[in-house]
N, C-alpha and C positions, 0 to 999 in steps of 0.2 A: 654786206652781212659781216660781223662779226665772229669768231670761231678761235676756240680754245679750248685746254685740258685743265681739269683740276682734277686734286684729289679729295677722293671721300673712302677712310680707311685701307687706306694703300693705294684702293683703284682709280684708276684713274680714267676718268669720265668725260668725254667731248662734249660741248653743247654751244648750241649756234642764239645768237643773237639779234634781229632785224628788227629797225625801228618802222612803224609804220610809215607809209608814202603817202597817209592823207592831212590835212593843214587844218588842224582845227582852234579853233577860238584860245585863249590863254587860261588856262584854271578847268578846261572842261574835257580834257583828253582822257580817255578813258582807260581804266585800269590796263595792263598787259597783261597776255596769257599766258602760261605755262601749257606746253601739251607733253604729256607721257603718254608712250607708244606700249603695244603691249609686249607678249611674248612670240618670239621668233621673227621681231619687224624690228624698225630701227627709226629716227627722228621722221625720214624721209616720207613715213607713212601719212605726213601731216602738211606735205605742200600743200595741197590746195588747199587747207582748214585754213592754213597759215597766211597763205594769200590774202583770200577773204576776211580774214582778221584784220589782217592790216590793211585791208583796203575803206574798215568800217573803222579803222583809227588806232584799233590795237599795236602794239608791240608784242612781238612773241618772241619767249624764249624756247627750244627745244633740246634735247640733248636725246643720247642714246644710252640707255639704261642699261649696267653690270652685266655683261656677257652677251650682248649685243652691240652693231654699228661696230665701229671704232673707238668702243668705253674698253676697259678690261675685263679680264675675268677674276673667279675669286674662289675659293673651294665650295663658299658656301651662301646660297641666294636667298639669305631670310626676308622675310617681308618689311620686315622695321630698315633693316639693313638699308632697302631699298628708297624706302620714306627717308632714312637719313642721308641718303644720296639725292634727293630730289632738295631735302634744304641744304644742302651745301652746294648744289649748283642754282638754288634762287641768291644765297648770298653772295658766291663767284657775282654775281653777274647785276650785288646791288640793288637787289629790289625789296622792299619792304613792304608792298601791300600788291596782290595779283591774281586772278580769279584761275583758275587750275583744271585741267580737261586732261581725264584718263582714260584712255580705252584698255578693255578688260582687265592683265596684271596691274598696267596702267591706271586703272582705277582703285585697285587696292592701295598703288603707292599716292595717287592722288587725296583718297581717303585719310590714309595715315598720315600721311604731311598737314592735312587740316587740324589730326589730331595732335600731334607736336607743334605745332601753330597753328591757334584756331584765331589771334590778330592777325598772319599774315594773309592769310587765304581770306575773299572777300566772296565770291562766289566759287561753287562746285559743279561739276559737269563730269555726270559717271555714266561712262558709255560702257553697257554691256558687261558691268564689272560681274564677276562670280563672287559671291557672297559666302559666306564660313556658313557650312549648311548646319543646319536645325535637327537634320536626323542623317545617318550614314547614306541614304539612299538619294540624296537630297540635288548634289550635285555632280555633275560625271565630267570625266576629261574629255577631250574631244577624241583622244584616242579610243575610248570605249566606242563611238559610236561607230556604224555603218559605212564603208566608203562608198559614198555613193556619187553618182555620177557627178553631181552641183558641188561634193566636197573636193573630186579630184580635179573638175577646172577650177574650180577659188586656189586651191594648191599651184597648181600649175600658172596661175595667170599672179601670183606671188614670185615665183620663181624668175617669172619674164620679165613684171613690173622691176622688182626689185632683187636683184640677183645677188648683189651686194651683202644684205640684208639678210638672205639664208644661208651663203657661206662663211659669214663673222660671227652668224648665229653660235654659240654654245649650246652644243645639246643638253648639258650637264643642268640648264636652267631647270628645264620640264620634271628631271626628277629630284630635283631637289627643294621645286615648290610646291609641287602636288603633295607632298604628304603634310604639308602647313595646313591644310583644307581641311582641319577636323570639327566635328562638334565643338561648338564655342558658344554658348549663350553669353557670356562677357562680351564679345564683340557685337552681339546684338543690342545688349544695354548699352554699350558705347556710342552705336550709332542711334538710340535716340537719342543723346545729351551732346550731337552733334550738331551746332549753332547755325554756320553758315546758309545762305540760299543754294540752295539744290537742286541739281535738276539730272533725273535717271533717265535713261534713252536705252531702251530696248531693241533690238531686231527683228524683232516678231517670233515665229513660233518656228522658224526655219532651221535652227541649229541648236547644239548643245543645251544655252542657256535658256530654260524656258521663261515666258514671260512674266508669268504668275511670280518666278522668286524677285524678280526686279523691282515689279511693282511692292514687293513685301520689303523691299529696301526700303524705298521712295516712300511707304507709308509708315514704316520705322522713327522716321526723322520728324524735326521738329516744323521745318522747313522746306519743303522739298514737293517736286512734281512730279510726276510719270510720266512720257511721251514713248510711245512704240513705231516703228519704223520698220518698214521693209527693207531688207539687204542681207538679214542674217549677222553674224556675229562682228565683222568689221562691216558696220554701219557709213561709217564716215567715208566707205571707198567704192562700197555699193549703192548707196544710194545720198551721193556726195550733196546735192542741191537742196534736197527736204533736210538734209544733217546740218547744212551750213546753214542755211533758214532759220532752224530749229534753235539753232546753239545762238547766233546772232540777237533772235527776237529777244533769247533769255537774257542776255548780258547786258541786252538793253534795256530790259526791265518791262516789256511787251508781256502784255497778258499773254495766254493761248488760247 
């Protein structure tokens, strides 16, 4: 593995590099991933995806996004910002054409990187993103809701998995992206004249994000599918073998 800092407007960003471990024919290797992690997690939230990527031939890149991991912090977490930190560490790292998987923040910066390069990004993969709501009441933080008992073990089994990952965290992220999250019809028209293949992965009806706006992404686009998944809002950790399946079949170009 691979592993290095660049910068992207001062900060300066970690992101890890593995080339896949399986041997395949000359001219039929398939694209490499990008995974972006969301908010209060860090690369590592993507072992296993990353595994099984490369075990299907892929190469991934990962890194840890502005104010998490061991990237830096900055005063200010805009969402572009963030997109322009995900193309500055595909170029660190060389790549000119890569298919891109974001879980939830992570899928805004996934999104917006398609949109400042809609040649580079070949396919999309938006786990659980929260979407710029349609009316004020639209979409909630997670802080709004209920501690209930399922949210303080997912809490807790965060802490243990990865302890790392919530003490580098910046708190400073949470408020200073949540007020980006206003009425935007632009951002809606945007995401129809959004080209790439797509593919939206929901957690079902268990947390914050309800399903219904997901699927209003995924039928937004010009290109794009809906898949709902049990596990609630980190899909990829709760219900890791349906998510790997899932994201595999699509980049191989497998019906569903």
């Amino acid at each position: 593995m691979d592993h290095w800092y660049v910068s992207s407007e001062g900060v300066r960003l970690r992101l890890q590099y593995r080339r896949s471990d399986r041997t395949v024919p000359s001219g039929s290797r398939p694209d490499p991933v990008l995974l972006i992690h969301g908010m209060g997690a860090d690369h590592r939230t993507w072992a296993g995806t990353a595994h099984a990527l490369r075990h299907a031939g892929h190469d991934t890149l990962t890194y840890d996004q502005r104010g998490h991991g061991r990237s830096g912090r900055s005063p200010d977490y805009l969402l572009d910002d963030l997109a322009a930190d995900a193309e500055r560490v595909v170029a660190a790292a060389g790549m000119d054409r890569l298919a891109v998987v974001g879980h939830s923040l992570g899928g805004q910066t996934a999104l917006r990187l398609a949109w400042r390069r809609p040649e580079l990004v070949s396919n999309l993969v938006l786990e659980e993103i929260p979407p710029m709501p349609l009316s004020l009441d639209q979409v909630h933080s997670p802080a709004d809701l209920p501690l209930t008992p399922r949210r303080i073990l997912l809490g807790a089994k965060q802490v243990v998995e990865s302890p790392g990952a919530v003490l580098r965290y910046d708190r400073a992220v949470h408020d200073r992206v949540l007020p980006q999250f206003v009425v935007d019809s632009a951002w809606w028209e945007r995401l129809r004249r959004t080209p790439q293949r797509t593919l939206v992965i929901s957690g079902g009806p268990g947390d914050f994000l309800r399903p219904e706006y997901l699927r209003m992404v995924a039928d937004a686009m010009p290109d794009a599918r809906y898949a709902e998944l049990s596990g609630g809002h980190t899909v990829h950790r709760e219900s890791p073998s349906a998510f790997r399946r899932l994201l595999l079949d699509f980049l191989d170009g497998t019906p569903s």
